[in-house]
N, C-alpha and C positions, 0 to 999 in steps of 0.2 A: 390338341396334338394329333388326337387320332382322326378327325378331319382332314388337318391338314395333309397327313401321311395320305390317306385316301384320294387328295386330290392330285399328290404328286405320284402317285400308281396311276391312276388314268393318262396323265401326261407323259409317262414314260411310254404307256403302248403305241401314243402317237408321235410322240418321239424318240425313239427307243437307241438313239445315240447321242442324245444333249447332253453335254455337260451340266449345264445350269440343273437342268431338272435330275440330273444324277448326286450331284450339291446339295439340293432340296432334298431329296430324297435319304442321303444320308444325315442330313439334320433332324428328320422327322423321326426318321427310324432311332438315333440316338436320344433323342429327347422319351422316346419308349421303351427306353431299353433293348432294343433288337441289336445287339452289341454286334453277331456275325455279320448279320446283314448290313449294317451301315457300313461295317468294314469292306464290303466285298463291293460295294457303290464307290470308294476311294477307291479301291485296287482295279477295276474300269477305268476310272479316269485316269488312273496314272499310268495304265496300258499305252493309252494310244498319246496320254500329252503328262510325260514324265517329271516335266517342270511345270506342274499347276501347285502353285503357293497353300490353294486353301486347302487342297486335298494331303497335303504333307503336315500342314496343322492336324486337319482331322484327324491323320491315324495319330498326330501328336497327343491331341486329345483322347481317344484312344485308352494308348498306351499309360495314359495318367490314371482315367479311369480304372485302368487294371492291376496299376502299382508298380509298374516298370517305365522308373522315373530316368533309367539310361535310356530306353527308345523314346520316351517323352521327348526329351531335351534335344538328341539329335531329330527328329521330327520337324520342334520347331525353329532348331537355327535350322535346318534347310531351308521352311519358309521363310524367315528371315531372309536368307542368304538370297534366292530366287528374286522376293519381292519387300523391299522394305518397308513399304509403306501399307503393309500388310497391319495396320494398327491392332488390333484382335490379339498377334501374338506375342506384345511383349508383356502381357498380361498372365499369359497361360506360361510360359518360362521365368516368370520373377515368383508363380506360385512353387516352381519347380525346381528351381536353382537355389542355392546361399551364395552370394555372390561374394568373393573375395578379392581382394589386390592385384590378383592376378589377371582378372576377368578388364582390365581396364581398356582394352582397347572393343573389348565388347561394352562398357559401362559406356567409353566415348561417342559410341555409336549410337547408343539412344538417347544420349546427349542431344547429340545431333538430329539427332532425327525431332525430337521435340523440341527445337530450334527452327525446322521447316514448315510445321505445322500452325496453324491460326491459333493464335491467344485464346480463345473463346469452343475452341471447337473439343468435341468429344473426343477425338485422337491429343490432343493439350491433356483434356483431363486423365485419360487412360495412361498416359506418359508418364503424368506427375507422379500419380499414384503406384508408378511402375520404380520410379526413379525415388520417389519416397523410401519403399520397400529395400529400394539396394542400398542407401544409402544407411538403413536402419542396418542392415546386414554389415558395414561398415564399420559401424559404433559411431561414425556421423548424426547424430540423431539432433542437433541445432538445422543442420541441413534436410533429413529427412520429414523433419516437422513441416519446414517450409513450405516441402513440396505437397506434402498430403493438405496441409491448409490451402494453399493454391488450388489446385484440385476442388475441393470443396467449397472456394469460394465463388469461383466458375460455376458449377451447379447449382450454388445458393441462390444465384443472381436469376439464370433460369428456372427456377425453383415454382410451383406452383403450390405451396404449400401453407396452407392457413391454419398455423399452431392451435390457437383459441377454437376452433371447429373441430379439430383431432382432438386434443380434450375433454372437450365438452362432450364428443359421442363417445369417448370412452368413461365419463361421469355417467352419463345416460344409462350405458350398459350396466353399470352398477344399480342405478336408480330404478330399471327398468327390471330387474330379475332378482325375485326374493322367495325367502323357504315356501313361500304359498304358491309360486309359480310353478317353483320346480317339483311341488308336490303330482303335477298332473305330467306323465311322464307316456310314454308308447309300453305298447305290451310286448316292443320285441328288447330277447334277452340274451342276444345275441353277444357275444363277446369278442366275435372276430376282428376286429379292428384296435388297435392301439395308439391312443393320440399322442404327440406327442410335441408340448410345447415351450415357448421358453422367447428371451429376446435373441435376435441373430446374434450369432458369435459366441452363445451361450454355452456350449456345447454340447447344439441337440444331436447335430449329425452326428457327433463321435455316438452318442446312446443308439439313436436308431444302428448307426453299425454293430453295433455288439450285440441288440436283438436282434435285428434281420439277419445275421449270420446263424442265427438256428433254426433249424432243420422244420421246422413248422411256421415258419414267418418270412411273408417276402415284402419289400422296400416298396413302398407307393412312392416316398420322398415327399417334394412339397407340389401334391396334385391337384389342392383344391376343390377335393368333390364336393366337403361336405358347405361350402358356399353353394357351386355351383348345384346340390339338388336342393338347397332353398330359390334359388335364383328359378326354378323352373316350378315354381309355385306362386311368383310373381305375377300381378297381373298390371302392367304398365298404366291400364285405366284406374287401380284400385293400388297403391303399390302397400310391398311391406314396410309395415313400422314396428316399429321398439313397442309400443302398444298392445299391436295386435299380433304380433309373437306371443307377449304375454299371457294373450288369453287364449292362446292355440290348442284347440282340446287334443286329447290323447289320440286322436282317430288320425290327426294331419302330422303328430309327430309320427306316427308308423309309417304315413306314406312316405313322408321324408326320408324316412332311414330305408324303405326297400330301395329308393329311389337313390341314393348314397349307393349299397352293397351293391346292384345293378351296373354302375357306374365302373365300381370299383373290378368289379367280375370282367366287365366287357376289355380291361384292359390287362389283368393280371392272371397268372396263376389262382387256382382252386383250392391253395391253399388254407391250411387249419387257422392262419392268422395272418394279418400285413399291418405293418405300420406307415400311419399317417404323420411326416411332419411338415402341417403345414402350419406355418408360425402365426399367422397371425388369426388363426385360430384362438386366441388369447380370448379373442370380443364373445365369443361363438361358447364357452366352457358351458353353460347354463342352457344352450339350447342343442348342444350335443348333449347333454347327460338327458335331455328329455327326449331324448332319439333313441339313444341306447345307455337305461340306465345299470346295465352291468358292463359296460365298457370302462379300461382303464384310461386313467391321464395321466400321464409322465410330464411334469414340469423340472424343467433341467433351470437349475440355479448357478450363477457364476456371480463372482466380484462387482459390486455396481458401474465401479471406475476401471477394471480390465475389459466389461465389457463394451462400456461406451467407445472405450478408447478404439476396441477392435473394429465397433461399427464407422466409429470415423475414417480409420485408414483404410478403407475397405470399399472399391467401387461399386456399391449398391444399385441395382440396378431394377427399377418398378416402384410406382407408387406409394406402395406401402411402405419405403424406405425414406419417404422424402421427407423426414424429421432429421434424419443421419447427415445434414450437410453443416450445423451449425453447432458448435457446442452447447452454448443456451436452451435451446430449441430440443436438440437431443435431452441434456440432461434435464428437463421438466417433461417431455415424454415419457422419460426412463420412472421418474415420481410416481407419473400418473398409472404406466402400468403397473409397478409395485402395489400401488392403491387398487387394482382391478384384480390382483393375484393374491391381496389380503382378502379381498370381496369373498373369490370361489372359495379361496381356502374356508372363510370360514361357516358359507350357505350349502358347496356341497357335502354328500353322506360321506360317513368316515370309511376312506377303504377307496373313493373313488379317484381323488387323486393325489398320487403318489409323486413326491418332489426329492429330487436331487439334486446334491451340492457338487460342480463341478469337480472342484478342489479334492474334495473327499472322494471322489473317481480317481484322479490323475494320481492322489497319494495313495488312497486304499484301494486299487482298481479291483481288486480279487474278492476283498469281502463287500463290494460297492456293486459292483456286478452281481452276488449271489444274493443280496437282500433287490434287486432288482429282479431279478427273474422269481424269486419268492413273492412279490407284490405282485407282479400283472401274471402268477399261474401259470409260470414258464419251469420246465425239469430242467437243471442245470445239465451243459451240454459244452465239452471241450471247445467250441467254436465259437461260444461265445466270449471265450479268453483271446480266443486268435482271432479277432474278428479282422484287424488288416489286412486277414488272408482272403478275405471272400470277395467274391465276384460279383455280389450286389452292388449295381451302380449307386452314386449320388452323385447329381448335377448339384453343386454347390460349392461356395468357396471355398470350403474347406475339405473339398477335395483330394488334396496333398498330403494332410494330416492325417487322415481317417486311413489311411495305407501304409500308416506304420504304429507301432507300437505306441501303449500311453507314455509322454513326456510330460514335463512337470515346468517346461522353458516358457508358457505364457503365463504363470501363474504371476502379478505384479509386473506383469510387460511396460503397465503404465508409469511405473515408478522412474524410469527412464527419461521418461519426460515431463513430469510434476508441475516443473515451473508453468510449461507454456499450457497445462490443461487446468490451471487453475481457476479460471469459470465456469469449468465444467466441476469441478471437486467442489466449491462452493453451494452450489445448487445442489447435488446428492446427498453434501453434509449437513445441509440446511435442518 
């Protein structure tokens, strides 16, 4: 990210009136959180060309991020309106919207619109899954089913995705990391960093919001470092394995972990703490605690069948998602990480990582939130009650959510539709 923001600041000096690279620019900057400055790269473009569709998204997106879901939505029906086939926003407005009866000649319209679109193409899927979502908001949910299954079966079919291989390297990772491994651990005792993991849709972002709204803790989101500063340890002639992590003496987990904090430094605040949610961090528990064995892990727990359910209706988007298009597939994933989250639970030290029950947030939020900031050595702090009020970003789907107050409305979402997810309930009940 911070690359490429880097390359679009040199391209600005040489082209210091492009649009495109004013575009780029605001994408980078947003992806980094520079929330004024991407803003002030849209308010340029819309200077000099008032009707640019993306840049009306932008501050659409925006205003989402900030929780001002009325300038959100006028945002993106302008883009809308400008450019229809602007695919991107009916994505960012169905997270935005509850759509009702009334909205019908707006619902006809994206009808329509993904009736112009190729059977096969990513604007089809993005549609479906747009058109699933209003139709749920309907109480149509024979109809909404359909679409989110279209949708996913479009992606199935481009799918690169070899179940039996995901498996097996998460068997691996279990097979591969035991109490005598994790015995040899770095001498840094650093605590700055907060993990924080869980299946998508779990709800890890709601938790990171409720710590990164205090006052000693800023939001990384899902940044990836702590992959990428094993990946700079790699040597393509000699690569890493499951093996030789294992026998990684204490001297190479230290570098790792300055090599993480560094990482982490060049892009954030100096702050007392930040939280990491990168999810599939899951594989990774065992060779993080040998990085930083007084770091905390927040494992966020949800419903097996609410969360599958939310990973299927839910346009995933990266590789590591690419179990999420089939039910079967999904629900023997879902197995095998339970089996790799019985693994940690029971190799690592008592005290390192801490699990929450979604459910028991959304019902107990008050005393859920105060035995959570007692575990990860957080002072309880008014802010982290209001955390919908804060101004820490997350790029993530659930986006919309995390900007209002805890509800209790997904708890059994899946119940709605029983019939048609019964090979997925099968396999979880197995």
């Amino acid at each position: 990210r911070q690359q490429a923001y880097d390359v679009f600041m040199q391209a600005k000096e040489k082209h210091p009136n492009n649009h495109v690279v004013y575009m780029a620019l605001f994408r980078s900057s947003f992806q980094l959180n520079k929330v004024d400055e991407a803003k002030r790269y849209l308010d340029d473009v819309l200077k000099s060309e008032p009707k640019h569709a993306e840049a009306h998204l932008g501050l659409g997106q925006i205003a989402l991020q900030q929780g001002d879901f009325e300038e959100a939505e006028k945002q993106t029906l302008q883009a809308i309106a400008i450019n229809p086939d602007l695919s991107l926003s009916y994505p960012i407005l169905s997270g935005i919207k509850t759509f009702t009866a009334n909205d019908k000649e707006l619902i006809d319209r994206i009808v329509a619109q993904r009736q112009k679109v190729l059977p096969e193409s990513a604007a089809n899927v993005d549609l479906s899954f747009v058109l699933g979502k209003i139709m749920d908001d309907l109480g149509d949910y024979e109809s909404a089913f359909e679409y989110i299954k279209q949708a996913n079966e479009v992606r199935h079919t481009h799918n690169q995705y070899h179940a039996d291989a995901e498996l097996a390297h998460l068997q691996a990772m279990i097979d591969h990391t035991t109490p005598e491994t994790l015995a040899v651990t770095s001498s840094n005792n650093s605590e700055t960093p907060f993990f924080i993991v869980g299946m998508p849709r779990c709800g890890s972002t709601l938790v990171e919001q409720i710590i990164s709204a205090h006052p000693d803790v800023t939001s990384m989101g899902e940044c990836g470092y702590f992959e990428s500063s094993l990946a700079q340890f790699n040597d393509p002639a000699d690569p890493i394995t499951l093996e030789k992590m294992a026998s990684f003496p204490a001297e190479k987990w230290q570098q790792i972990g300055e090599t993480y904090l560094d990482l982490a430094r060049q892009q954030h605040t100096d702050n007392q703490h930040f939280t990491d949610k990168t999810l599939t961090n899951i594989r990774l528990l065992g060779a993080i605690h040998r990085t930083f064995p007084k770091a905390k892990i927040i494992h966020v727990r949800r419903d097996p069948i609410d969360t599958c359910w939310s990973i299927y209706k839910n346009n995933f988007v990266g590789q590591a998602f690419n179990y999420a298009f089939n039910l079967g597939e999904l629900g023997y994933y879902y197995r095998t990480y339970e089996r790799l989250m019985d693994h940690w639970r029971t190799i690592l030290p008592q005290g390192v990582l801490y699990e929450l029950h979604y459910e028991a947030l959304v019902q107990h939020s008050e005393i859920e939130i105060l035995k959570l900031l007692d575990a990860i050595h957080l002072e309880s702090t008014e802010a982290c009650f209001s955390f919908y009020k804060s101004h820490d970003f997350n790029i993530t789907a659930s986006q919309a959510q995390v900007r209002k107050p805890i509800q209790a409305t997904s708890i059994h979402a899946w119940k709605k539709y029983e019939k048609p997810l019964q090979p997925l309930i099968q396999i979880l009940r197995r």
